[in-house]
PAZA-969165 format. One record per residue (C-alpha): residue number from 1; residue in three letters; x, y, z. Coordinates in steps of 0.2 Angstrom, whole numbers, m for minus. Example, Ala and Ser with C-alpha at 12.3 -4.5 7.8 and 13.67 -1.06 7.14 Angstrom:
<sites>
(site 1, "ALA", (62, m22, 39)) (site 2, "SER", (68, m5, 36)) 
</sites>
This chain:
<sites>
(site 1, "UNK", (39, m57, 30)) (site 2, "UNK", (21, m54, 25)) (site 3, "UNK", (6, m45, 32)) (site 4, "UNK", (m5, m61, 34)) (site 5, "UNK", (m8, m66, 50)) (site 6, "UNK", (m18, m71, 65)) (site 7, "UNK", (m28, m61, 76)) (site 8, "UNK", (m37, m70, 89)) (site 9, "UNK", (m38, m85, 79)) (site 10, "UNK", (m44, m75, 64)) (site 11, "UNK", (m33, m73, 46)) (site 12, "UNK", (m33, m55, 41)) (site 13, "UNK", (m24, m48, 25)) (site 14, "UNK", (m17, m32, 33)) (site 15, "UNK", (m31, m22, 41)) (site 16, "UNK", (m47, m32, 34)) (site 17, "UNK", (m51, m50, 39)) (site 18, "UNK", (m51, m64, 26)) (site 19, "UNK", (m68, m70, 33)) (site 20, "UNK", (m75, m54, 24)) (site 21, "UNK", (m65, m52, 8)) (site 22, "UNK", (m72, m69, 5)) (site 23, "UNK", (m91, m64, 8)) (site 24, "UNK", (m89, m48, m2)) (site 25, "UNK", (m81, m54, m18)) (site 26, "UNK", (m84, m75, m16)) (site 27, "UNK", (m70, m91, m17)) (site 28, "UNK", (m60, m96, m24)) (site 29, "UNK", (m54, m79, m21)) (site 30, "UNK", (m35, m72, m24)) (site 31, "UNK", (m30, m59, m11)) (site 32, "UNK", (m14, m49, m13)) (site 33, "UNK", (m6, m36, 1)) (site 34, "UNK", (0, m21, m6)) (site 35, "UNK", (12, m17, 10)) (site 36, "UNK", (20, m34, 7)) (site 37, "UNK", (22, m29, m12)) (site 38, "UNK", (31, m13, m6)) (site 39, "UNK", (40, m20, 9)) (site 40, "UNK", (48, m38, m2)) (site 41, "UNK", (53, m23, m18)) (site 42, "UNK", (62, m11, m8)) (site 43, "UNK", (70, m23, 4)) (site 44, "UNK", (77, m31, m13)) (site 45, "UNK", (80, m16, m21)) (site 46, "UNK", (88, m7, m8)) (site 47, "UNK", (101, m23, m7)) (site 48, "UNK", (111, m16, m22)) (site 49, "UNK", (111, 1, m17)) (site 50, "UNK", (129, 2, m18)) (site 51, "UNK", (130, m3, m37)) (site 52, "UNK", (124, 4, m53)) (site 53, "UNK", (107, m6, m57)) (site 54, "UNK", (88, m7, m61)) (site 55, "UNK", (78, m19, m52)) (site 56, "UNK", (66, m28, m65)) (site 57, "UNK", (50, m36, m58)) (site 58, "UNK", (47, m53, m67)) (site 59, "UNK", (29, m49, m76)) (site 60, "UNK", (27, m67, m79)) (site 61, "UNK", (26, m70, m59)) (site 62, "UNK", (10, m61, m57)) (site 63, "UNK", (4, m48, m72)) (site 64, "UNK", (m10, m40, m63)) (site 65, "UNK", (m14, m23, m67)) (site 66, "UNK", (m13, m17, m50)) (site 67, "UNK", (1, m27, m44)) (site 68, "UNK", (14, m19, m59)) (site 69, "UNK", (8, 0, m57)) (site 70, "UNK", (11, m1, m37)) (site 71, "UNK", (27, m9, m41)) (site 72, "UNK", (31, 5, m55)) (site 73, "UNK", (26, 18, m42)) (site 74, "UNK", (40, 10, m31)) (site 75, "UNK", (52, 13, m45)) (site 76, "UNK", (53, m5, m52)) (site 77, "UNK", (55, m8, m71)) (site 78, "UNK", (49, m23, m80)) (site 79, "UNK", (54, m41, m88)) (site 80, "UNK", (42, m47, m100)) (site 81, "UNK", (41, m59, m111)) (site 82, "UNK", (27, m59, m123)) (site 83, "UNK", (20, m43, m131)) (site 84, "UNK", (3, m46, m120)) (site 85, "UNK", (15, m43, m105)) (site 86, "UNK", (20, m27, m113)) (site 87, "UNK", (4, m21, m117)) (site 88, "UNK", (1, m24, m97)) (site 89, "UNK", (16, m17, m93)) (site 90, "UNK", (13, 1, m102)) (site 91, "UNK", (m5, 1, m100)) (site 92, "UNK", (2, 1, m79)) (site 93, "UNK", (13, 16, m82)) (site 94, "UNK", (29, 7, m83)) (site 95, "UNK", (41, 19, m91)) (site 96, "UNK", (45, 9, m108)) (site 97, "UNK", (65, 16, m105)) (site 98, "UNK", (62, 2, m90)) (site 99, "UNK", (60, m13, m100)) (site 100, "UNK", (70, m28, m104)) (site 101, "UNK", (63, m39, m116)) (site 102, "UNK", (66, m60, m115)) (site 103, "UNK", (61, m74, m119)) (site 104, "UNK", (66, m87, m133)) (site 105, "UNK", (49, m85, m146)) (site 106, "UNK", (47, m66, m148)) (site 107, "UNK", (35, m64, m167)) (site 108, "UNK", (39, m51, m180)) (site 109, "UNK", (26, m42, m172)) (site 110, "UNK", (29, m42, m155)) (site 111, "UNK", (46, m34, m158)) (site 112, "UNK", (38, m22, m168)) (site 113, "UNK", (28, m16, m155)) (site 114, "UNK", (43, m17, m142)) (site 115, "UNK", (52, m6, m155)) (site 116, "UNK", (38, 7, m156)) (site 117, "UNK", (36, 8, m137)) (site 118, "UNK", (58, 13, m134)) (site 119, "UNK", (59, 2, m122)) (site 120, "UNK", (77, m2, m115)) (site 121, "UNK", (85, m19, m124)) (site 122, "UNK", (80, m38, m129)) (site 123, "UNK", (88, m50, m123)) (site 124, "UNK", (91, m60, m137)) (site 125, "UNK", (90, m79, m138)) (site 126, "UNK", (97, m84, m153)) (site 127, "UNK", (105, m79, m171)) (site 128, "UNK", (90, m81, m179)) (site 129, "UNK", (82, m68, m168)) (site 130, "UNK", (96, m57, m168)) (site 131, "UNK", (94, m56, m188)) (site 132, "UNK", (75, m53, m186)) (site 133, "UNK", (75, m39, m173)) (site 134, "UNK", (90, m32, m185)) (site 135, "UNK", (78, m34, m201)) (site 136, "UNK", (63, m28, m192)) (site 137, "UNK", (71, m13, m184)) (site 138, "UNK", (82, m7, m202)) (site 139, "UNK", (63, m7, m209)) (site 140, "UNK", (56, 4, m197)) (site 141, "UNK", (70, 16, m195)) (site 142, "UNK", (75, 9, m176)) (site 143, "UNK", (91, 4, m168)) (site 144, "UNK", (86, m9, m156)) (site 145, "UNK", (99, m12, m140)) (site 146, "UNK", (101, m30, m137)) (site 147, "UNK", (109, m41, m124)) (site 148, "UNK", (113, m57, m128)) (site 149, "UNK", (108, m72, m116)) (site 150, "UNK", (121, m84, m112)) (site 151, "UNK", (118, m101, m106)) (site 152, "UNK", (132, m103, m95)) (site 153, "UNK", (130, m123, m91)) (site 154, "UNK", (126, m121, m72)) (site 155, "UNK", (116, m132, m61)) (site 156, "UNK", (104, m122, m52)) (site 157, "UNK", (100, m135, m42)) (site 158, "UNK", (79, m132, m42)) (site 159, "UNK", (65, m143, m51)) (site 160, "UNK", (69, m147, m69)) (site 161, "UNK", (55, m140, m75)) (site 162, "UNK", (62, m121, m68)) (site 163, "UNK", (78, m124, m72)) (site 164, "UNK", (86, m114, m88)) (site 165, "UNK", (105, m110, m86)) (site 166, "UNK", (112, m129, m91)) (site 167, "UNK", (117, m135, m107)) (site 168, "UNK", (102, m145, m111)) (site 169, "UNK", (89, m130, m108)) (site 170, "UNK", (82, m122, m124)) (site 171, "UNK", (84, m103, m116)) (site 172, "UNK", (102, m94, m124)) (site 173, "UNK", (118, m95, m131)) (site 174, "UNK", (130, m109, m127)) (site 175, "UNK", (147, m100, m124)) (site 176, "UNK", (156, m109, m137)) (site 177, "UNK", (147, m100, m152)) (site 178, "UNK", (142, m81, m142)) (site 179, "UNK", (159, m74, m146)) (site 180, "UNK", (153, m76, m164)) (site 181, "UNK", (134, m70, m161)) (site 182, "UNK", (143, m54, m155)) (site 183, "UNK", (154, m52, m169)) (site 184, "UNK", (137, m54, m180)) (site 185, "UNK", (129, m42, m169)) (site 186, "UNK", (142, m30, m171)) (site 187, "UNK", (139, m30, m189)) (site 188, "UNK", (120, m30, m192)) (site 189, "UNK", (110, m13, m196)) (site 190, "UNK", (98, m9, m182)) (site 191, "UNK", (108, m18, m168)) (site 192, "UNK", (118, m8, m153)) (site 193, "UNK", (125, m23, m142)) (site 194, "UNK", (124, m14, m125)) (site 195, "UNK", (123, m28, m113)) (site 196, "UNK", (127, m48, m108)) (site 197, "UNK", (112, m59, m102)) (site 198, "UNK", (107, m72, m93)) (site 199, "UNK", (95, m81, m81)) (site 200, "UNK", (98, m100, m73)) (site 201, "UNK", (83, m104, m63)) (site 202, "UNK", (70, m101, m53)) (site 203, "UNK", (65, m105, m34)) (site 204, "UNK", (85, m105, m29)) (site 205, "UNK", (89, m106, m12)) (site 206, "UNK", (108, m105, m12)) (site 207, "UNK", (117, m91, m17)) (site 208, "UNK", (133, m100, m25)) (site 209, "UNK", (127, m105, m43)) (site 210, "UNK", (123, m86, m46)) (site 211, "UNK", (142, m84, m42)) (site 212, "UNK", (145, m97, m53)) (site 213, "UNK", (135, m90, m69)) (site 214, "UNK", (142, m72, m62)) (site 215, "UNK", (161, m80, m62)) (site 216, "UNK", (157, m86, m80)) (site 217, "UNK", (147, m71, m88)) (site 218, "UNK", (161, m57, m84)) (site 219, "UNK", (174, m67, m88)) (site 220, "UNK", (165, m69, m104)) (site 221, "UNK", (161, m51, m103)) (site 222, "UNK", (180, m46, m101)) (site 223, "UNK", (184, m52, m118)) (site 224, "UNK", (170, m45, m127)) (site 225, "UNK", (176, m28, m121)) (site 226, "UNK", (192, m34, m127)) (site 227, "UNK", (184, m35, m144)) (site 228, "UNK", (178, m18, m144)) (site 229, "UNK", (158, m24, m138)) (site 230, "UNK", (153, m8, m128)) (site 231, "UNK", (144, m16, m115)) (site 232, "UNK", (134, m6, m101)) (site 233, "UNK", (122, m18, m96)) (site 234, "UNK", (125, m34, m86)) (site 235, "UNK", (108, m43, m83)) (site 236, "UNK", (109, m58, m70)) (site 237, "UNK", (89, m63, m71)) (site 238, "UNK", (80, m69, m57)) (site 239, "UNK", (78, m85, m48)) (site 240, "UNK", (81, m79, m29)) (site 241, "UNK", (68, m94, m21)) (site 242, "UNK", (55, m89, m4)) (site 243, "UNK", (50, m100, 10)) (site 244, "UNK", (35, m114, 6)) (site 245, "UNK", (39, m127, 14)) (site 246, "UNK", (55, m129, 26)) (site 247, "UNK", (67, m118, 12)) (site 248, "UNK", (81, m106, 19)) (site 249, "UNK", (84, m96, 3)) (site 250, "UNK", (97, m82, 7)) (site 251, "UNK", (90, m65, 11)) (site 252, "UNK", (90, m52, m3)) (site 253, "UNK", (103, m41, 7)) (site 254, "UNK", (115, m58, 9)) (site 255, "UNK", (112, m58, m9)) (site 256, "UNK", (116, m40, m12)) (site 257, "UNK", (132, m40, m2)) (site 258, "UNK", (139, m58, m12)) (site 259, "UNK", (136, m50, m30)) (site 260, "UNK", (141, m30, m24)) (site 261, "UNK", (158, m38, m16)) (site 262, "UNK", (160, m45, m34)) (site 263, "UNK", (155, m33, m46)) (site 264, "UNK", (163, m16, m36)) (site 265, "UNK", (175, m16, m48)) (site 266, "UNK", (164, m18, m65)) (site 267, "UNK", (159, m3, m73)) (site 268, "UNK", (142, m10, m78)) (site 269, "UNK", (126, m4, m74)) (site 270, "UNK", (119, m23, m67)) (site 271, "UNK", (101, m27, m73)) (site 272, "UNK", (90, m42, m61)) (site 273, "UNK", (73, m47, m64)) (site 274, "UNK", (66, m55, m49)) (site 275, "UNK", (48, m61, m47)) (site 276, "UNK", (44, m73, m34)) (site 277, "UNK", (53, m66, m21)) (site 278, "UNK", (44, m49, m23)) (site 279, "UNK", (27, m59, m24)) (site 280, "UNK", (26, m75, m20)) (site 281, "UNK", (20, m72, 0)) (site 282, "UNK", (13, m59, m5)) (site 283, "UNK", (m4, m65, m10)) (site 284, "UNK", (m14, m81, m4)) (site 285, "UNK", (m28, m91, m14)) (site 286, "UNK", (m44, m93, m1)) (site 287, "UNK", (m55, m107, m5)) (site 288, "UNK", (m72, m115, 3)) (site 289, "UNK", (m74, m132, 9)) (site 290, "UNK", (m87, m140, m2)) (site 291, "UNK", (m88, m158, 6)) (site 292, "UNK", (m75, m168, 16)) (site 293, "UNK", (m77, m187, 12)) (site 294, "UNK", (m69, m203, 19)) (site 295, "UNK", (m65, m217, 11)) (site 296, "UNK", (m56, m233, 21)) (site 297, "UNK", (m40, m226, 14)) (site 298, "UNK", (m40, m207, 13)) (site 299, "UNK", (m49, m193, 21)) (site 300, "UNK", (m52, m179, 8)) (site 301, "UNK", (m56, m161, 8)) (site 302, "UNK", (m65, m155, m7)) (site 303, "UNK", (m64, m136, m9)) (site 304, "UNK", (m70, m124, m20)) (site 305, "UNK", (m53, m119, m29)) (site 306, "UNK", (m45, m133, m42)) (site 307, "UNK", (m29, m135, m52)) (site 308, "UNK", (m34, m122, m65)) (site 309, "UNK", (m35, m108, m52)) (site 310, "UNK", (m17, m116, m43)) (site 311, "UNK", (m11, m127, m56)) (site 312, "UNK", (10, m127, m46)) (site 313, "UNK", (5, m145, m34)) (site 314, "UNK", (m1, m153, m51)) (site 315, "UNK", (13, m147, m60)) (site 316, "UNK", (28, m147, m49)) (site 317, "UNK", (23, m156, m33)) (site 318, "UNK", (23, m141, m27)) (site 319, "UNK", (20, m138, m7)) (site 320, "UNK", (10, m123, m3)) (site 321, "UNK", (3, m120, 17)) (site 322, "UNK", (m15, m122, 19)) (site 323, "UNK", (m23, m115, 36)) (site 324, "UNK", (m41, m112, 42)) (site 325, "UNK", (m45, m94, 39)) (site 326, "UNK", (m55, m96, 56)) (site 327, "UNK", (m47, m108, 68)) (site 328, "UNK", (m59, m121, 77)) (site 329, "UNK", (m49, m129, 86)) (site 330, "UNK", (m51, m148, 80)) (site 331, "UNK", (m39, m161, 81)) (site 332, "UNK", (m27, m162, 66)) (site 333, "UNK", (m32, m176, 53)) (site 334, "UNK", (m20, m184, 40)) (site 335, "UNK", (m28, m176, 21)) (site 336, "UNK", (m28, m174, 5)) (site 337, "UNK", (m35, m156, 1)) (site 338, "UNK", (m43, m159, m18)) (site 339, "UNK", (m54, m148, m31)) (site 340, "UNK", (m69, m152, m40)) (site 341, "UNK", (m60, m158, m58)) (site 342, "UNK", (m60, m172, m66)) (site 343, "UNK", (m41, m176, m66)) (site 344, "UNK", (m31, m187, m52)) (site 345, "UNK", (m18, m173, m53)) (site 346, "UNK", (m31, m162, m46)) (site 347, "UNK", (m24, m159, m28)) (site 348, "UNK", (m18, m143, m14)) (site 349, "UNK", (m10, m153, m4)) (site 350, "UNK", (m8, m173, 0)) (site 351, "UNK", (m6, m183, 16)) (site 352, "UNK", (m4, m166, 23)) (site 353, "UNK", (m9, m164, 44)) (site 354, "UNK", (m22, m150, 46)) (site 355, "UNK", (m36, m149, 59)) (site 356, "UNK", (m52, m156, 55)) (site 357, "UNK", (m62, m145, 44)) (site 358, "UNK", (m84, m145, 39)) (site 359, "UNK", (m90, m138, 24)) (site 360, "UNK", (m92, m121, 22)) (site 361, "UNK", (m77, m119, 32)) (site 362, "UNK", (m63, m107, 22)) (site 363, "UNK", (m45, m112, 16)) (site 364, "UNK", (m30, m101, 15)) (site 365, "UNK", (m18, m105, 4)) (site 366, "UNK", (m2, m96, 10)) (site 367, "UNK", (12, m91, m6)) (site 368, "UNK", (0, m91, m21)) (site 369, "UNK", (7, m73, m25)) (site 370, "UNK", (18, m79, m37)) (site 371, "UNK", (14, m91, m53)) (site 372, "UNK", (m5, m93, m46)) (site 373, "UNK", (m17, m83, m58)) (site 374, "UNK", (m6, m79, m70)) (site 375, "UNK", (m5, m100, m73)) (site 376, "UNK", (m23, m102, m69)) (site 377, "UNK", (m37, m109, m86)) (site 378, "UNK", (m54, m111, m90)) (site 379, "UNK", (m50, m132, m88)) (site 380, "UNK", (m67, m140, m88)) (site 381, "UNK", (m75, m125, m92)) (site 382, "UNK", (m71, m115, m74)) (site 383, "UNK", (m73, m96, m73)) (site 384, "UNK", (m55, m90, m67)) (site 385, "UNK", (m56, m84, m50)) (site 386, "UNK", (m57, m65, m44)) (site 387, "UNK", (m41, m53, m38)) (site 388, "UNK", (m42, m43, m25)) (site 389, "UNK", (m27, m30, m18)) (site 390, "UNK", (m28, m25, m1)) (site 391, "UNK", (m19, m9, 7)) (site 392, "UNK", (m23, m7, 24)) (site 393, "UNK", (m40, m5, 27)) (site 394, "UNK", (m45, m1, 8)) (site 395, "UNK", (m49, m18, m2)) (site 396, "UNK", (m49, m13, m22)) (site 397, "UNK", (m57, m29, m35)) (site 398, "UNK", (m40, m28, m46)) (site 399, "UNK", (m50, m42, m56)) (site 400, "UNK", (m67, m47, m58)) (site 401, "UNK", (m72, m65, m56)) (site 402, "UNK", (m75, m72, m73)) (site 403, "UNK", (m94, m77, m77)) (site 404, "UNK", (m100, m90, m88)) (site 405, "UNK", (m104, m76, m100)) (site 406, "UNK", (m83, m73, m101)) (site 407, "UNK", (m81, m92, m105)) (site 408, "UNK", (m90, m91, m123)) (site 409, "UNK", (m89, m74, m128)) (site 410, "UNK", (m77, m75, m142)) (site 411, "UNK", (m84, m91, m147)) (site 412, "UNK", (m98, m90, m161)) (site 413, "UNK", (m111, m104, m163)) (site 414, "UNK", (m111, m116, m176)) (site 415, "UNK", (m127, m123, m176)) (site 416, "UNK", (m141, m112, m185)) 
</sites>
């Protein structure tokens, strides 16, 4: 559930209609509702009530400012994986003792910063990493806590591109040489093993491969305890999908009651890091009609916002609901809804059925929460669009658009 909806034919984000957030701060225009934030958390959080765990937001899925220090205030700790998305995430309030640390890339000084900030464990990709952190933290005097991420060869069943639990994928350890990544990390100064790891997907919509990874990684887990590993921490990731298109992903309580059901028994504290499903419906991208143009093939809608504001249709095909911000009531047309760059890929939606639209007209754009700024560029030298969070009747600019002014200031010129 979100709190975007229609009021007499009128989109409103919570209290405060579209129509005006787009006058006051201009398209393309991100809008996020802070009531869906807090509803989609505790809803997924309060699944799990009756384990041990720390719900993690995904930073990558949306690192606004705003968005991580209302989740924070909901209790949520953090997932990042880059040492900007730290920087966000303390510069939020996030309580460092709250942060899990992946991804497969981390630089000598990104895990010195992670180091100087306490926060709770890296999730550790690889034995090359594994001896970095141990080098980096016996120099500074640190033990770092460390999980290590398994790759335990299971078909999410969600677009290639999203998928990061199978053999082939470069994310983790393959099970065959973990045993011995444990026994190295048992051994290396600076390193606590404390936890197991590991993430298959995103945008699932079945709840059985996470039973399948969950089967694999405690079984695992039972023989590293077996070996003396301490482990407190058992860290499932994210990947629970949402509803674009016709989707049926499980709710977070069915979700909650498979994995409590399996773990009642483990003493582990259990780690998730969802994203998407905390705020993938709860933002939208709202655009402007800038022409509509026929062609004896196609009838196009050219709008304001492009790929580099929503690059997921380009990239993944992806389908996102578009609807009038005011209805007019026209018959539905057959269109392709398109942005002003100069790439073929450039598209919102294709062959979709809409009703007929004029410029100047707005577009919503319905789950852009979720991998829509955060993915967005300056392609064909575009200012990125503004963020807005709404809560209620109050509308706060969590971002300012960018100005042409932000495109070249940290370029110098070359010509004298």
């Amino acid at each position: 559930m979100h709190h975007f909806k229609y009021r007499d034919g009128e989109l409103f984000a919570e209290d405060i209609p579209v129509a005006e957030l787009a006058a006051r701060y201009g398209t393309p225009l991100y809008v996020y509702s802070a009531a869906t934030l807090r509803r989609h958390f505790n809803a997924f959080d309060s699944a799990f009530s009756a384990l041990p765990h720390l719900t993690c937001y995904s930073v990558k899925a949306n690192s606004n400012l705003c968005v991580l220090g209302l989740l924070a205030e909901c209790g949520a700790g953090m997932d990042i994986v880059s040492g900007g998305e730290l920087h966000r995430a303390l510069a939020a309030g996030v309580d460092p003792e709250k942060i899990v640390y992946s991804g497969v890339g981390k630089r000598p000084m990104e895990i010195e910063q992670a180091l100087a900030a306490g926060i709770l464990m890296f999730n550790v990709e690889s034995t090359g990493e594994l001896k970095r952190i141990s080098d980096i933290a016996t120099r500074m005097g640190r033990t770092a806590r460390v999980s290590l991420r398994i790759n335990p060869d299971v078909d999410p069943k969600t677009h290639p591109y999203i998928s990061t639990g199978m053999r082939n994928n470069k994310f983790g350890l393959d099970m065959d040489n973990s045993l011995l990544a444990y026994e190295q990390a048992m051994r290396l100064p600076g390193i606590e093993p404390v936890g197991i790891d590991c993430h298959i997907g995103s945008q699932l919509t079945s709840i059985d491969p996470f039973l399948e990874a969950l089967d694999k990684i405690v079984a695992f887990g039972e023989r590293l305890t077996a070996l003396g590993v301490p482990l407190r921490y058992l860290d499932l990731g994210g990947g629970l999908g949402i509803t674009y298109n016709e989707e049926e992903p499980p709710h977070p309580t069915q979700f909650g009651e498979a994995l409590t059901a399996a773990l009642k028994d483990h003493p582990m504290t259990l780690l998730l890091e969802p994203g998407r499903v905390i705020v993938g419906n709860a933002g939208i991208l709202v655009t402007e009609v800038v022409y509509t143009k026929t062609t004896p093939s196609k009838e196009f809608v050219i709008v304001d916002a492009a790929m580099n504001d929503l690059v997921r249709p380009a990239l993944y095909d992806a389908f996102h609901a578009i609807g009038e911000v005011k209805k007019h009531g026209r018959p539905d047309k057959n269109v392709d809804v398109v942005g002003p760059i100069c790439e073929s890929s450039d598209f919102l939606a294709r062959g979709r059925e809409m009703p007929g639209v004029e410029a100047g007209e707005l577009l919503a754009v319905f789950s852009a929460g979720a991998y829509g700024f955060v993915m967005s560029s300056n392609y064909n030298s575009r200012p990125r669009a503004a963020e807005v969070l709404v809560d209620g009747e109050v509308a706060v600019l969590a971002r300012k658009r960018e100005s042409y002014e932000d495109l070249i200031a940290l370029e110098r010129e070359c010509v004298e």
